[in-house]
C-alpha positions as CSV (number, residue, x, y, z in Angstrom):
1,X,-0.7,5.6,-20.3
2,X,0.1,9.1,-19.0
3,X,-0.8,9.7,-15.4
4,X,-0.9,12.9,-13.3
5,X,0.3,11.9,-10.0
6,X,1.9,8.7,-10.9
7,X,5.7,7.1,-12.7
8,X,5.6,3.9,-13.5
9,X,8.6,1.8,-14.3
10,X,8.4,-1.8,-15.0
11,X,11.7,-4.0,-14.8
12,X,11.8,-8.0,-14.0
13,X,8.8,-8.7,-12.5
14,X,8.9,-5.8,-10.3
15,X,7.2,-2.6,-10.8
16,X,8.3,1.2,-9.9
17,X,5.4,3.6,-9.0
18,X,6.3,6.6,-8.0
19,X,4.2,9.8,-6.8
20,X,5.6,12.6,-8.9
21,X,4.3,16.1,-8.2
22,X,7.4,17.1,-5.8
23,X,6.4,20.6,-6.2
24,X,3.2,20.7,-4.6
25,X,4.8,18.0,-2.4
26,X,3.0,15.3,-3.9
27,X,-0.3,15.8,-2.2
28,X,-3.2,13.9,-3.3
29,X,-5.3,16.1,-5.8
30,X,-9.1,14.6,-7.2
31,X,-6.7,12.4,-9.8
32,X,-4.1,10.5,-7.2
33,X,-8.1,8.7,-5.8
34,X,-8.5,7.4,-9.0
35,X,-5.4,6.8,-10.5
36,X,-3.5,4.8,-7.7
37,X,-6.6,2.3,-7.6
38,X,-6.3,2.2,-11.6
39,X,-2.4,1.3,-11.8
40,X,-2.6,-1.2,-9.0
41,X,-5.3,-2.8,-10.5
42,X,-4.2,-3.1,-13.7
43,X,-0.5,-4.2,-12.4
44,X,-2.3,-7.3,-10.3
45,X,-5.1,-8.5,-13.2
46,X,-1.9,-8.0,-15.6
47,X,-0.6,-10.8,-13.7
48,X,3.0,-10.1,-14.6
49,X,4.4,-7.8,-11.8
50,X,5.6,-9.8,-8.8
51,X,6.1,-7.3,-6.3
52,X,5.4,-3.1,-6.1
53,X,7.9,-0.6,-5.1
54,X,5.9,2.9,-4.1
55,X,8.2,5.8,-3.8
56,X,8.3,9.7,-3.9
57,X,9.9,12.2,-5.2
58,X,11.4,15.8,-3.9
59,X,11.9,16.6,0.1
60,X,9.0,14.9,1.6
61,X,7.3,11.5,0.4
62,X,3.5,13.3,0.4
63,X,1.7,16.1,2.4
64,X,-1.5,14.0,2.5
65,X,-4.9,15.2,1.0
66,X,-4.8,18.5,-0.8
67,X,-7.0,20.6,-0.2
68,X,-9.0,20.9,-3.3
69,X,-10.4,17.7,-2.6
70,X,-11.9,18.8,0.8
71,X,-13.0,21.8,-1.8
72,X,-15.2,19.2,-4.2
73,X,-17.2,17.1,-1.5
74,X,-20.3,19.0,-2.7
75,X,-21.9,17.7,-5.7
76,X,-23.6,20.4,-7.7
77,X,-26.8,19.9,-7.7
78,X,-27.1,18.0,-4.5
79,X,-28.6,21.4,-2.7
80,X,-32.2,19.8,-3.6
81,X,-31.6,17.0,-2.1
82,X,-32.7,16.1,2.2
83,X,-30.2,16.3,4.3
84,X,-30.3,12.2,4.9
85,X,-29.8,11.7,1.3
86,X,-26.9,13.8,0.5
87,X,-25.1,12.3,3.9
88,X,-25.7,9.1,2.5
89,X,-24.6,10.0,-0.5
90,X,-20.9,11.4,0.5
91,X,-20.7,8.3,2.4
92,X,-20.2,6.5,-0.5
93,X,-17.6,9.1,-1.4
94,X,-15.3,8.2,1.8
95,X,-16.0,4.5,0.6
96,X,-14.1,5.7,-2.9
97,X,-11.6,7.4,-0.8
98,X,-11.0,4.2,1.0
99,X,-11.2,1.9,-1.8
100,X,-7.8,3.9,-3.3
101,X,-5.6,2.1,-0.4
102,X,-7.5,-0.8,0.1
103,X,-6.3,-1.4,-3.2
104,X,-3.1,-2.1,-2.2
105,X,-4.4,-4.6,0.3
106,X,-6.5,-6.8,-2.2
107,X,-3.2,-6.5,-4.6
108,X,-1.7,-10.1,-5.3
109,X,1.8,-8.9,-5.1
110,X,3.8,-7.5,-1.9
111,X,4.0,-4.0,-2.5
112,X,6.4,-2.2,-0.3
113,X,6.5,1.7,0.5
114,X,10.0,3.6,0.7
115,X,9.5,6.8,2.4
116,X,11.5,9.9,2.2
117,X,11.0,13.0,4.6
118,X,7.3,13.4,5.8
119,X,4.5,11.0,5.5
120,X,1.3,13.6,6.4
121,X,-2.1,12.5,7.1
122,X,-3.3,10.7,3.9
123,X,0.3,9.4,3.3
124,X,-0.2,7.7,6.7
125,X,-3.2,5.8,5.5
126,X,-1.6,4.9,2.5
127,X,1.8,3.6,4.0
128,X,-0.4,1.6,6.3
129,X,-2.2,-0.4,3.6
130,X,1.3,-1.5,1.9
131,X,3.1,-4.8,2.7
132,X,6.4,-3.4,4.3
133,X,7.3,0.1,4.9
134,X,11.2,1.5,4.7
135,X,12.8,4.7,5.8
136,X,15.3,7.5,5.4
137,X,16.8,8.8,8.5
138,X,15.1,12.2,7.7
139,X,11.4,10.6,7.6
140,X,8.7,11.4,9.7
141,X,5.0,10.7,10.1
142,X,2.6,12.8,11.1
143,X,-1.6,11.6,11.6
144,X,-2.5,15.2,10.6
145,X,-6.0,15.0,10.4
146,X,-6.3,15.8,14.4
147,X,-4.6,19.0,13.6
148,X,-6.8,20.3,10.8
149,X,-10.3,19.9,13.2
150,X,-11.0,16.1,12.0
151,X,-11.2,12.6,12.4
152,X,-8.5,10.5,10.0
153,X,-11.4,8.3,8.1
154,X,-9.4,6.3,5.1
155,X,-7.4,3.9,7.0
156,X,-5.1,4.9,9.0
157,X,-6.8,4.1,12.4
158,X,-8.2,0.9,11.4
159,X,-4.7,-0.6,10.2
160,X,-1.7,1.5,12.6
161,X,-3.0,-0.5,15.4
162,X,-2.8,-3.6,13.7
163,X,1.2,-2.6,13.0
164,X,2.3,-1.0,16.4
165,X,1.2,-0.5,19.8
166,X,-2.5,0.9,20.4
167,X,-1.3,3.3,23.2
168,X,1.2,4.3,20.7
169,X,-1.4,5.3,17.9
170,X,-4.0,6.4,20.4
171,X,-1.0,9.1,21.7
172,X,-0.6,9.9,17.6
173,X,-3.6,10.6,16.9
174,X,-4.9,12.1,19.8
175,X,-1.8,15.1,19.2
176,X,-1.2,15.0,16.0
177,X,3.0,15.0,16.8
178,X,5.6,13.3,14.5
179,X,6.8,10.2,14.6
180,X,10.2,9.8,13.8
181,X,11.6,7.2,11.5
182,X,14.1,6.4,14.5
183,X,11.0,6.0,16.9
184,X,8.7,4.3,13.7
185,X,11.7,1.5,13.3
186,X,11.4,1.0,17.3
187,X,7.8,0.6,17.3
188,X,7.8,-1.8,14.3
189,X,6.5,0.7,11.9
190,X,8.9,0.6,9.6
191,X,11.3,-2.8,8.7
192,X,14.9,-0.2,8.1
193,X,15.8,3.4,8.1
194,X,18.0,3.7,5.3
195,X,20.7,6.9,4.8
196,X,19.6,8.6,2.1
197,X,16.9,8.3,-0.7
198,X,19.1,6.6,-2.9
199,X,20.0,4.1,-0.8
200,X,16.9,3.4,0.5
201,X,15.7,2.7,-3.2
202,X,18.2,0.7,-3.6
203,X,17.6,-1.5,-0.7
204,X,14.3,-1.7,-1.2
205,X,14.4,-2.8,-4.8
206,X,17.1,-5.6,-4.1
207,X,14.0,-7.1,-1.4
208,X,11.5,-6.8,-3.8
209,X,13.9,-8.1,-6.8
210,X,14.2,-11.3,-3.9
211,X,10.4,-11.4,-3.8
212,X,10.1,-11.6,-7.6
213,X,12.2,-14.5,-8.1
214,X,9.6,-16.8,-5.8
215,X,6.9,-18.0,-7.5
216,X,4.2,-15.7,-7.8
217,X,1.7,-18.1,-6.6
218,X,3.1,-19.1,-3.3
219,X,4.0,-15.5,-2.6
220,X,-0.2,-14.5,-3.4
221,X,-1.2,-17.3,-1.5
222,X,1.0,-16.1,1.5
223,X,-0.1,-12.4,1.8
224,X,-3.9,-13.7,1.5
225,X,-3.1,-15.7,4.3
226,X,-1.3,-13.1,6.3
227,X,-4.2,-10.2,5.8
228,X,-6.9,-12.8,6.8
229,X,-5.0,-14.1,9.7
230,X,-4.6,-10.1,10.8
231,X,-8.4,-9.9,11.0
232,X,-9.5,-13.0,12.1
233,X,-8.9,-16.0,15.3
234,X,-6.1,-18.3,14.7
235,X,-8.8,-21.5,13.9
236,X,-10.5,-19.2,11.0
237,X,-7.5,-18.8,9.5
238,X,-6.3,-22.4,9.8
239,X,-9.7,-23.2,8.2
240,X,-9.1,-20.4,5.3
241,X,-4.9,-22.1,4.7
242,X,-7.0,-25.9,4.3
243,X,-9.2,-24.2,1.5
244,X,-6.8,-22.3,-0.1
245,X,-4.2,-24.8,-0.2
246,X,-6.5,-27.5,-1.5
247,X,-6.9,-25.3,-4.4
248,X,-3.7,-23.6,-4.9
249,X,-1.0,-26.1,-4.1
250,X,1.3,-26.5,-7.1
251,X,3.9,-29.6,-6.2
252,X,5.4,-28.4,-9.8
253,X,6.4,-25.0,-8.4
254,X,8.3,-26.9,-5.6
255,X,9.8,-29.3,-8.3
256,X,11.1,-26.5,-10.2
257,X,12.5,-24.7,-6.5
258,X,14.3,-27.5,-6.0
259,X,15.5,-28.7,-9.4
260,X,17.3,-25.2,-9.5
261,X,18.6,-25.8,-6.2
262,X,20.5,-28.5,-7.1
263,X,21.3,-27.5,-10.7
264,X,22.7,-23.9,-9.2
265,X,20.6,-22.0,-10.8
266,X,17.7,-19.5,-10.5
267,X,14.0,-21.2,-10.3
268,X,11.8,-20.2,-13.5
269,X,8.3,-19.9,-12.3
270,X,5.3,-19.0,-14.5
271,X,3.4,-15.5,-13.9
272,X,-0.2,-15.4,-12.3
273,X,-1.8,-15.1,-15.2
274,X,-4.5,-12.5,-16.3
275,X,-7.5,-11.7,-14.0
276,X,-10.5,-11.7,-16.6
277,X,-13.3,-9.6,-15.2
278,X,-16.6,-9.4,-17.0
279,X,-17.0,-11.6,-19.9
């Protein structure tokens, strides 16, 4: 399927998105809200795909939300309508905004973001969401929104302070200045600042080619784990590992780790599986 904003490679278990509009600096047009959602979706129902790599093309990774979607937050016809209701009503439409990262979130494969030049406003709140972040030495990130008369409202300051320090993102956002990738490495933002673009790629896609060959299940049980742990007390999550384990604990998946082990060989594990939804 042919998308506007979106490449999509798939190799080994791992999947290559890519944001391809480099001309217009890959900012995110009406389409990118409902295609990202779509792909990762469909990538982590499919049950195939392991692990994500999302990259960019051209100079900078993504200049955030374009403007025609600032343009369109109107619905014709709402004019009728009380003030109360249509509020209400574009309140679902920040949900939808939302829903496009949380995707990446509620994914059950890593998915790990390589970053190339700037990372502006909405790119921030999408880099946030992802597993792992990686950099070149020219990258920079920017929480734009301060700068244009507004308050950043899909992510981004509801997920940068679980990342790095809270005086840190509270100084970001309150000016609106860049953040190196130097200074995002420091602050734990970011797990490498890579060269160049091409190196970066290819250091990215040897860690999630690594990820791939675990088995799918331990890796999907370990991210659950890892997001609830980030939002809830140490017992809850302790509580949520008894449940989940009871449930997903596969000694044959260990069996085959260590039958490879000693045979010196890779471990064969079986994908997820399809997510059916509906009936």
């Amino acid at each position: 399927m042919g998308y506007t904003c979106f490449e999509i490679e798939e190799a080994d278990g791992v999947a290559h998105i890519r944001l391809n509009r480099p001309e217009q600096l890959n900012s995110m047009i009406p389409e990118f809200w409902n295609e990202l959602p779509e792909i990762i979706d469909g990538l982590s129902d499919g049950g195939r795909t392991r692990a994500v790599v999302l990259s960019s093309t051209g100079k900078h990774f993504c200049a955030g939300m374009d403007l025609s979607v600032f343009g369109g937050v109107g619905i014709e016809g709402e004019e009728s309508l009380s003030a109360g209701r249509r509020h209400a009503n574009f309140r679902y439409n920040v949900l939808h905004l939302q829903r496009a990262f949380t995707a990446l979130e509620q994914a059950r494969m890593p998915v790990l973001a390589a970053i190339q030049g700037g990372a502006v406003g909405g790119a921030v709140d999408l880099v946030t969401a992802a597993d792992c972040r990686y950099a070149t030495e020219d990258a920079w990130f920017c929480i734009q929104e301060i700068n244009i008369g507004m308050t950043a409202d899909v992510g981004t300051l509801q997920r940068l302070p679980k990342l790095i320090p809270e005086g840190i993102v509270r100084e970001l956002a309150y000016t609106g200045r860049r953040m190196s990738a130097t200074r995002a490495a420091e602050v734990g933002l970011v797990n490498e600042v890579f060269a160049d673009h091409d190196a970066m790629l290819s250091g990215v896609h040897e860690i999630a080619a690594e990820i791939a060959s675990k088995t799918p299940l331990a890796i999907h049980g370990t991210k659950e784990m890892i997001n609830f742990t980030r939002d809830h007390s140490v017992e809850e999550g302790l509580k949520y590992m008894a449940l989940w384990q009871t449930g997903m604990f596969q000694p044959s998946d260990m069996a085959e780790a260590f039958t490879a082990m000693q045979e010196n060989r890779y471990p064969i594990f079986e994908d997820l599986g399809e997510v059916r939804r509906g009936l």
